[in-house]
Phi, psi and omega in degrees: 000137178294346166275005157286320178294129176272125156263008209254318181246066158274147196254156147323332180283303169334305157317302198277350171296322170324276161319286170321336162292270180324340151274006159270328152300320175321262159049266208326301229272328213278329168301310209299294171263031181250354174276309171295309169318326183279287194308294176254025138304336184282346171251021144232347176305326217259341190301324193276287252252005180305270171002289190282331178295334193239359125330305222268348180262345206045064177269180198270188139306302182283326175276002241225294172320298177281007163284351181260315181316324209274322173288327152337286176314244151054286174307300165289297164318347178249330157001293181293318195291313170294328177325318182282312191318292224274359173271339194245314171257186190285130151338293198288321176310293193295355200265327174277025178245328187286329192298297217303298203308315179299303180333294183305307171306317187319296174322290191274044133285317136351285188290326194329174209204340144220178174311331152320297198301325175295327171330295193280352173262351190261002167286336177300305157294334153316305185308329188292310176300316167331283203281352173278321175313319190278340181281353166289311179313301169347260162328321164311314213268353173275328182275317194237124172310126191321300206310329171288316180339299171300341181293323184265336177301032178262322191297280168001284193288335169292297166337292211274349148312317185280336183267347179281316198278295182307328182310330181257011154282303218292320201287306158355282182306341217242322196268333194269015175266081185357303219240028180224292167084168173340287200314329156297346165275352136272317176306339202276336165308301210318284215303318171306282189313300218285315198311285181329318185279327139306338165271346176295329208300320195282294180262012180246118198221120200226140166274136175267135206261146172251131196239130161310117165056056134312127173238129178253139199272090188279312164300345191273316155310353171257338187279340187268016183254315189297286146004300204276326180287311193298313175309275214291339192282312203271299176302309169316338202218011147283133143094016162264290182256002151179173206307198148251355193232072219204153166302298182331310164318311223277300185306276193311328178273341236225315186267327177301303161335273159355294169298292187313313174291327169309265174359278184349291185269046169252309185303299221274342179229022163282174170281320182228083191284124176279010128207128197252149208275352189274338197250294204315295194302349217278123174352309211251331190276334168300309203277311186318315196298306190297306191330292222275352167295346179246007159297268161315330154312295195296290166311326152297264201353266201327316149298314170294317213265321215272343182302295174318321148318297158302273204292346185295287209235358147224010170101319176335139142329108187330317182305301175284328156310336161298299226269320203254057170246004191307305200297321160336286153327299175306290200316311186299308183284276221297313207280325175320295183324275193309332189270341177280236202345303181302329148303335152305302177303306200267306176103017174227148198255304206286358162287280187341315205276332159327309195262328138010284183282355142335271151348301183275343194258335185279328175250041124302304182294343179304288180285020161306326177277353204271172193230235199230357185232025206266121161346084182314328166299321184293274187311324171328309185301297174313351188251300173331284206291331174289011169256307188299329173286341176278300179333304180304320209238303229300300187281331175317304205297291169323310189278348182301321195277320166331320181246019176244013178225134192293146201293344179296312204268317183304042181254273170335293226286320187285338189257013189251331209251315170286344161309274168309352138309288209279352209263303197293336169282324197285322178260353178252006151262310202288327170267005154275343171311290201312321217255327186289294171291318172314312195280301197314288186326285190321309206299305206265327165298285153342328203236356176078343169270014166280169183239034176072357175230038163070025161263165183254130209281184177251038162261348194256343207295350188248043153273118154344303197273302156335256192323346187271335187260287195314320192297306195314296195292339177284336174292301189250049135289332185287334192306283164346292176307308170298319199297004163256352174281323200281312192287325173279337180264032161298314199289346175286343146266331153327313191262345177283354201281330177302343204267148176306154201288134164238130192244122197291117178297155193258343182271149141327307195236127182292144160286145195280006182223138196286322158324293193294339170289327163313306187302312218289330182306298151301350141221101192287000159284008189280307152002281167314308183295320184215134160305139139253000000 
C-alpha cells in the first residue's frame, strides 16, 4: 500500500515495496469482490426467472412478491448491525460467518420445494448479502488509506454494478437453458461463495483490536430491524392489498415510525449505539446519506424499469434487454475507474462527486422523454451518462464519510451510508413500481383493453392495434418514472455540492490527540507531506 511508502526521496526499493504491497491488495481484493458480486447477483438474478419459480413452487401472488421483498427486508434491515458487529469483533470471522450464513440461505433456496419455504431461505439469505456488502466495504477500508482507496473503487463499483444490472440477462439465460432450470440461479452462488470464502481465508489478514466490557446494543438493533421492516413491509403491499389512504397505512406508517423513534432514543443513551448519532449528525456523513438515498433510487430503478422497457414496450427478449443495458455498465467501469485513479493523484473527492450527480440527474431526465419509439442511440447516451453518474458518486459518497471518521467508528459510519443506499433503492423501486403500474392501468383502462388490473386481456392480446397501445403505455410510463428518478437524483447534487472541500488522508487512522487533528485540519495538505 502506498500508504507505507516515503515519497519524498524514492528509491528503487521503494518502487518495488510499492509494487508488492499492491499486489498484495489485489490478493485481498479478488476475495473481497468476488464475495460482493456473488451476494448481490443474488438479489437480481431471480427477477427474470420469478415466473417460472414460482410456477414450479406453486406459489400465490402474493408469495410471488415476497422472494424478493424478504430478501430485500432482510438485507437491509441488518446492514448497520453487522456494521456495529464489525467496530467490536474480527472483521475477518465475520465476513466468513455473513458468506457461510449466504450459503446457507443460497442452498436452501435452491431446494426449497414451496413458496413458504423459498420465502424463508431467501430471508435467510438476505441476513448474508447484509452482512458481506458492509464488510466488504469494512475491511477495504481497514486495509487501504481513503487517499489510495480511489484507485481500486472503479473494482468495487464495478462488481456491484455488473451483478445488479447483469443479474436478470444471467437468470434470463439459466431459466431458457433446458438442461439447468430455476434451481441454478441459486446453485450457480455456491461455488462463487466457497471461492471467496477461501480466498479471504488465505488472504485476508486484518488485526484484532480487543476491546474490554463490550456491550452489544441488542435493543437498539432489534427496533431499528423492526422499525424498518414494518416500513419496507408497508411500501411492498400499498396500492397493491390496499390503498395508500387506508387504515393499513395509517396503522404500518404510524408504527414503523414509532419504532424508529423509540430507537433514535435508545441510540442516543446507548454505551454502543449500533449506530451512532455523533457520525450521523456529523456534515458530511448527513450529506452522503441523502446522496446515497438518491444514488441508490437510480440505480435499482435503472436496473428494473429500463430491463422491463426493452421487453414491455419495445419487444425485446429478456435476454436482449439485458444485453442492451450494456452502455450503463460501459459507464459505470470506465468513469469508476478514471474518477477512482484521478482521486488517488489529487487527494480530492467533490469535483467528481459533483459531476457524477450531474451526470445521474441529465440521463435520468434524458430517459425522461423517451417512448415507446425512441432513438436507440438517444438511449444508449442516456443510458451512458446514468452509469457514469452511478460510477462517480456509488462509492464516493462511503468514502467521503470513511475519512472523516477514526477507523475504530468506520464499521458504523460505512454501513450507515450503505443502509440507507440499500434503504432508497428498496422503497424508491417499490414506489415508483406502485405510480408505474398505477399509470399503465390508467392508460390501458382508457383505450378499453385492461381487465382492471392494468393487463391487457387475451382477447385484445393478438391485436395489432392492441399491442401497439400497450408498448405505447409502459413507455411512457417508464418516461415518468425516470423524470421522478431525475428529481431524486436533483438531491444528490444537492448534497455533493454542500459537501465540505475534502482532502483525503494517507493515514489508515485519524490521529488520536486533538492537537495534531487540529494541525491536519488547518493544513490539509500536511497528509501529502508525511506519511503515516
Amino acid at each position: 500500500m502506498r500508504s507505507a511508502v516515503n515519497e519524498s526521496n524514492p528509491t528503487d526499493t521503494d518502487t518495488e515495496t510499492d509494487a508488492a504491497s499492491q499486489r498484495q491488495v489485489l490478493k485481498v481484493l479478488s476475495g473481497l469482490l468476488l464475495a460482493l458480486f456473488v451476494s448481490t447477483l443474488s438479489s437480481t438474478v431471480v427477477s427474470s426467472a420469478l415466473p417460472k419459480i414460482i410456477g414450479a413452487v406453486h406459489g400465490s401472488q402474493t408469495q410471488y412478491m415476497w422472494v424478493v421483498t424478504a430478501t430485500l427486508l432482510t438485507t437491509t434491515a441488518t446492514t448497520p448491525i453487522w456494521g456495529k458487529l464489525a467496530d467490536l469483533f474480527s472483521k475477518k470471522t465475520l465476513l466468513q460467518a455473513a458468506i457461510a450464513i449466504f450459503v446457507l440461505g443460497t442452498l436452501a433456496s435452491g431446494i426449497s420445494q414451496t413458496g413458504g419455504q423459498l420465502i424463508a431461505a431467501r430471508a435467510l439469505q438476505g441476513v448474508g448479502v447484509g452482512g458481506v456488502q458492509a464488510l466488504v466495504q469494512i475491511a477495504i477500508a481497514a486495509i487501504i488509506s481513503p487517499r489510495e482507496r480511489g484507485r481500486y473503487s472503479g473494482y468495487l463499483s464495478g462488481a456491484t454494478a455488473t451483478s445488479t444490472i447483469g443479474g436478470p440477462l444471467l437468470g434470463g439465460v439459466i431459466v431458457d437453458t433446458s438442461w439447468l432450470g430455476w434451481r441454478w440461479c441459486f446453485f450457480i452462488a455456491l461455488p462463487l461463495a466457497a471461492v471467496a470464502f477461501f480466498l479471504l481465508q488465505r488472504t485476508l489478514n486484518l488485526p484484532v483490536l480487543r476491546r474490554e466490557n463490550v456491550q452489544i446494543d441488542y435493543l437498539g438493533a432489534t427496533l431499528i430491524a423492526a422499525g424498518v421492516s414494518v416500513l419496507l413491509i408497508w411500501v411492498s403491499f400499498v396500492d397493491n392489498s390496499f390503498a395508500w389512504a387506508s387504515w393499513q397505512t395509517a396503522a404500518m406508517v404510524s408504527g414503523g415510525l414509532a419504532l424508529l423513534a423509540v430507537a433514535v432514543w435508545v441510540e442516543s443513551r446507548a454505551a454502543e449505539p449500533v449506530v451512532p448519532l455523533a457520525i450521523v449528525r456529523q456534515r458530511t456523513t448527513a450529506l452522503a446519506i441523502l446522496g446515497s438515498l438518491a444514488v441508490g433510487t437510480a440505480m435499482f430503478g435503472a436496473s428494473v424499469f429500463l430491463s422491463q422497457y426493452f421487453q414491455l414496450s419495445r419487444g425485446y427478449t429478456p435476454t436482449k434487454a439485458g444485453l442492451l443495458t450494456i452502455p450503463m455498465m460501459a459507464g459505470i467501469l470506465i468513469a469508476s475507474t478514471i474518477a477512482g485513479r484521478m482521486i488517488s493523484r489529487t487527494g480530492k473527492i467533490k469535483p467528481f462527486v459533483i459531476t457524477g450527480a450531474v451526470l445521474l440527474t441529465a440521463g435520468s431526465a434524458a430517459l425522461g422523454t423517451i417512448d415507446d419509439k425512441t432513438n436507440m442511440v438517444f438511449l444508449g447516451v442516456a443510458m451512458l451518462c446514468v452509469g457514469m453518474g452511478v460510477g462517480m458518486t456509488l462509492q464516493n459518497f462511503v468514502l467521503a464519510v470513511q475519512n472523516t471518521v477514526q477507523l475504530k467508528d468506520v464499521g458504523s459510519a460505512s454501513s450507515t451510508v450503505t443502509f440507507f443506499r440499500s434503504l432508497g433503492g428498496t422503497v424508491g423501486v417499490a414506489v415508483l413500481g406502485a405510480i408505474m403500474a398505477r399509470q399503465v392501468a390508467d392508460s390501458l383502462a382508457s383505450a378499453g383493453i385492461s381487465d382492471g388490473g392494468g393487463q391487457a386481456s387475451q382477447a385484445t392480446a393478438q391485436s395489432p392495434a392492441a399491442q401497439e397501445i400497450v408498448r405505447a403505455a409502459y413507455g411512457d410510463a417508464t418516461a415518468h418514472v425516470f423524470l421522478l428518478s431525475a428529481a431524486a437524483a436533483v438531491l444528490a447534487v444537492v448534497a455533493a455540492v454542500l459537501l465540505k472541500p475534502i482532502n483525503l488522508r494517507n493515514s489508515l487512522d485519524l490521529p488520536d490527540k486533538t492537537g495534531e487533528a487540529a494541525a491536519a485540519a488547518a493544513d490539509p495538505d500536511r497528509d501529502t507531506r508525511s506519511r503515516a
